[in-house]
C-alpha positions as CSV (number, residue, x, y, z in Angstrom):
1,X,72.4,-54.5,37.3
2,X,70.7,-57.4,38.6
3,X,67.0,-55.9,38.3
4,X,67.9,-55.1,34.8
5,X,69.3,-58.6,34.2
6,X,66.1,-59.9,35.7
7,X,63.7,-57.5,33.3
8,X,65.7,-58.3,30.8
9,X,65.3,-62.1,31.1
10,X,61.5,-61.4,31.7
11,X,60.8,-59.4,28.5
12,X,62.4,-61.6,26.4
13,X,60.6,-65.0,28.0
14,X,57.7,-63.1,27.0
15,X,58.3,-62.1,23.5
16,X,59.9,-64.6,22.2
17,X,58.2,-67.1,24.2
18,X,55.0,-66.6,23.6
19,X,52.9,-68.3,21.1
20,X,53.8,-67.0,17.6
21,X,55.7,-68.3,14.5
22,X,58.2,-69.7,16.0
23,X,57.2,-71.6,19.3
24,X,53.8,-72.8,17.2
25,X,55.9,-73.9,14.8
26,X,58.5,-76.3,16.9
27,X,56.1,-77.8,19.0
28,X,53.8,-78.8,16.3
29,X,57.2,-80.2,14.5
30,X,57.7,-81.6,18.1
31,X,54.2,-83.5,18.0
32,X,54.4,-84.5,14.4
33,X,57.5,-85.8,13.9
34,X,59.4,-85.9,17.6
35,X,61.7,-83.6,19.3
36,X,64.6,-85.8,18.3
37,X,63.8,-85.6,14.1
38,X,62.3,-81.9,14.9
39,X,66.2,-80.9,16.7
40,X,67.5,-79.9,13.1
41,X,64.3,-77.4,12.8
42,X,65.1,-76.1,16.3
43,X,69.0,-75.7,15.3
44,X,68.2,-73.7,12.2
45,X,65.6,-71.7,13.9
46,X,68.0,-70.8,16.3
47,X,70.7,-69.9,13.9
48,X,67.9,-67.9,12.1
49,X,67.3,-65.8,15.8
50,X,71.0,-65.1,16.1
51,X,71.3,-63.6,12.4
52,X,68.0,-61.5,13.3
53,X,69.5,-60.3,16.6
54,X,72.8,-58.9,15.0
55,X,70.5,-57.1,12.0
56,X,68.3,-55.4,14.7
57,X,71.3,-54.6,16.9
58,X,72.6,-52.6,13.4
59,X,69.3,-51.5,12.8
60,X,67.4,-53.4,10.6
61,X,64.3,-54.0,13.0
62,X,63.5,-51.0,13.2
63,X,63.7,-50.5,9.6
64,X,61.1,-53.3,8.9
65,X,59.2,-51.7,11.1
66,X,59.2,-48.4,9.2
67,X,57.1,-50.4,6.1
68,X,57.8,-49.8,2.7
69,X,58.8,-52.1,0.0
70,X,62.0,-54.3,1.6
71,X,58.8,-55.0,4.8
72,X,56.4,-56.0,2.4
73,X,58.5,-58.0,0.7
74,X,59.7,-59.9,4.0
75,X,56.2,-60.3,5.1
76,X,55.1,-62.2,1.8
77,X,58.2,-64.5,2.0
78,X,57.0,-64.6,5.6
79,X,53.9,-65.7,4.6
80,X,54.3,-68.2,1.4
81,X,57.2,-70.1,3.7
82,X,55.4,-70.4,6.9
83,X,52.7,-71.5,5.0
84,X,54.7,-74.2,3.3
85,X,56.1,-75.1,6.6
86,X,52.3,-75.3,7.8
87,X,51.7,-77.3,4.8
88,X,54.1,-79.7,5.5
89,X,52.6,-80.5,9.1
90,X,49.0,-80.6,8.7
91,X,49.2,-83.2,6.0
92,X,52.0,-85.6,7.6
93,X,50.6,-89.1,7.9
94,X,49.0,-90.0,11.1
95,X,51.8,-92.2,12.4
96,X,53.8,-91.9,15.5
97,X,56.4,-89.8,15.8
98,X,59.2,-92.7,15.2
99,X,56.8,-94.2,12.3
100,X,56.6,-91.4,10.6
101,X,57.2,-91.2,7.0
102,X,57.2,-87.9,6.0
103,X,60.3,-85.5,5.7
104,X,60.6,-83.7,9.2
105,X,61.6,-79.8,8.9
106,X,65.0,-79.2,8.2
107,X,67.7,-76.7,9.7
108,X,67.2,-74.5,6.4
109,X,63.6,-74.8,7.3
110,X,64.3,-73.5,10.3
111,X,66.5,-70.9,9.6
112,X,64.3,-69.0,6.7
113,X,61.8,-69.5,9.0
114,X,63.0,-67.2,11.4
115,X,64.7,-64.6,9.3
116,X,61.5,-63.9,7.3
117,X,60.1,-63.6,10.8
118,X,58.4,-60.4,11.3
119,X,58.2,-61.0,15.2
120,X,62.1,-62.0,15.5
121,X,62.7,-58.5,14.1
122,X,60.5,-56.5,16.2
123,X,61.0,-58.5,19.4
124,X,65.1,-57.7,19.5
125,X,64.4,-54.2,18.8
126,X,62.5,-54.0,21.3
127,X,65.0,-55.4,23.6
128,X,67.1,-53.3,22.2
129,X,65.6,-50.2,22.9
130,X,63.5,-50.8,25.9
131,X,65.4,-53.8,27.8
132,X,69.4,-52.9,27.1
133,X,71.6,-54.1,30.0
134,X,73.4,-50.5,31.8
135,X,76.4,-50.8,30.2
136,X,78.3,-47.7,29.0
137,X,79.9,-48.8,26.0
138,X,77.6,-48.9,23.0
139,X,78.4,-52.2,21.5
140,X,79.0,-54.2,24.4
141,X,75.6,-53.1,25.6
142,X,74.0,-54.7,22.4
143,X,76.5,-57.8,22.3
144,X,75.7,-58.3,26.0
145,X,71.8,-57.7,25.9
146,X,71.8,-60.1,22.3
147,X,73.6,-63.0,24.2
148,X,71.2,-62.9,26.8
149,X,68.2,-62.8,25.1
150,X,69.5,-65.3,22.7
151,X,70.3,-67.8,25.7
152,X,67.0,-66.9,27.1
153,X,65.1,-68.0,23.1
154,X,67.3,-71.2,23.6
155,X,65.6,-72.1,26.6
156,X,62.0,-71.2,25.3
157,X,62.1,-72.7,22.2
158,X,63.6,-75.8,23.4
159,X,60.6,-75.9,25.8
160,X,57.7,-75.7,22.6
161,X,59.4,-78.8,21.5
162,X,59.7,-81.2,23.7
163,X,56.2,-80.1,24.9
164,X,55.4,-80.6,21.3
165,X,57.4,-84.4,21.6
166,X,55.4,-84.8,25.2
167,X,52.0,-84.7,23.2
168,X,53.3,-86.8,20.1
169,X,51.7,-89.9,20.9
170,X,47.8,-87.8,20.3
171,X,49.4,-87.1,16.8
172,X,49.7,-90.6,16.2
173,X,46.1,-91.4,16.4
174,X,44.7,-91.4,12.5
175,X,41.4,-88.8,13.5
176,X,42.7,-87.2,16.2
177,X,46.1,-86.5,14.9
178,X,45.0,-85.1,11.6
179,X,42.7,-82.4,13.6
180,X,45.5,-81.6,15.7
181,X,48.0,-81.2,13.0
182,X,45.6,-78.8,10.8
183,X,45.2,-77.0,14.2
184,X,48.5,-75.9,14.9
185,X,49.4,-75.0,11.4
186,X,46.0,-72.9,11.5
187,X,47.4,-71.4,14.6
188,X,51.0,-70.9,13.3
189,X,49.8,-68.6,10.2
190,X,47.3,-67.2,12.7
191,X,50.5,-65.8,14.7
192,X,52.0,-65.4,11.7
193,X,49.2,-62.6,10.3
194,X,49.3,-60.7,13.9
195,X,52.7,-60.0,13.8
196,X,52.6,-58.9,10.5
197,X,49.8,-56.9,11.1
198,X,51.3,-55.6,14.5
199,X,54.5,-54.8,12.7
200,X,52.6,-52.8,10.0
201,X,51.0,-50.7,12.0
């Protein structure tokens, strides 16, 4: 039980961990406007991962996964909003963190964010089916394996923003901050475009 525990914990690190949508996304909230202003984002992005992880446990990451019209039509709401979210941090004013004048992410932000997600979807189903703690009965096994891995994003995603909030004070430098901004927006539809592509495949 404990090796699986231990995989488990491991695989999810990994996935959700990892620099995609989500991560990208807090810690360039993070540097913009500071972890503290960036904690609604983080809340709602949360909330977002624990909807995702009960539709995948019922079988709705997988069904994304199949294509057709419902993933298509995630995958473009995917896009426009992360996009908008992008938006919104590349052209914040370079001011610190605790100057900042611009409207910091929100929870709804957050939580759209993640459930138009492609690589929420994919990554519980994986755990899911790959990564499911040896338990017998059916449910528990999925309730059980969900609250770890949701424990586990928690952690992680907690991490991208207060590293995001630990490189704030670059962001507040009028040239240097700009660049950085446009960066990590450039990288978060980046991630965003490889999941989708990885989930349509």
């Amino acid at each position: 039980m404990l090796e699986d525990l231990l995989l488990l914990i491991t695989a999810t690190a990994v996935m959700l961990g990892s620099p995609g949508p989500a991560p990208l996304s807090l810690a360039a909230s993070g540097a913009a406007f500071g972890a503290r202003r960036s904690a609604p984002f983080l809340a709602g992005i949360l909330t977002g991962l624990l909807l995702v992880a009960a539709l995948a446990a019922v079988g709705v990451g997988p069904l994304i996964a199949q294509g057709g019209l419902l993933t298509r039509l995630l995958f473009g709401v995917s896009l426009l909003y992360f996009g908008y979210v992008a938006w919104k941090i590349a052209f914040q004013p370079a001011l610190a963190p605790s100057e900042a004048r611009g409207k910091a992410p929100t929870l709804a932000d957050g939580f759209v964010l993640n459930i138009t997600n492609p690589k929420a979807y994919a990554a519980f189903a994986a755990l899911y089916a790959g990564f499911s703690l040896p338990i017998d009965n059916a449910p528990l096994r999925l309730s059980a394996t969900g609250a770890v891995s949701f424990f586990i994003a928690v952690l992680v995603d907690s991490f991208w923003l207060l590293a995001g909030g630990a490189a704030a004070p670059l962001f507040g430098k009028p040239k240097t901050g700009r660049v950085l901004r446009i960066c990590l927006a450039v990288l978060m539809l980046g991630a965003v475009a490889i999941s989708i592509a990885a989930a349509m495949r």
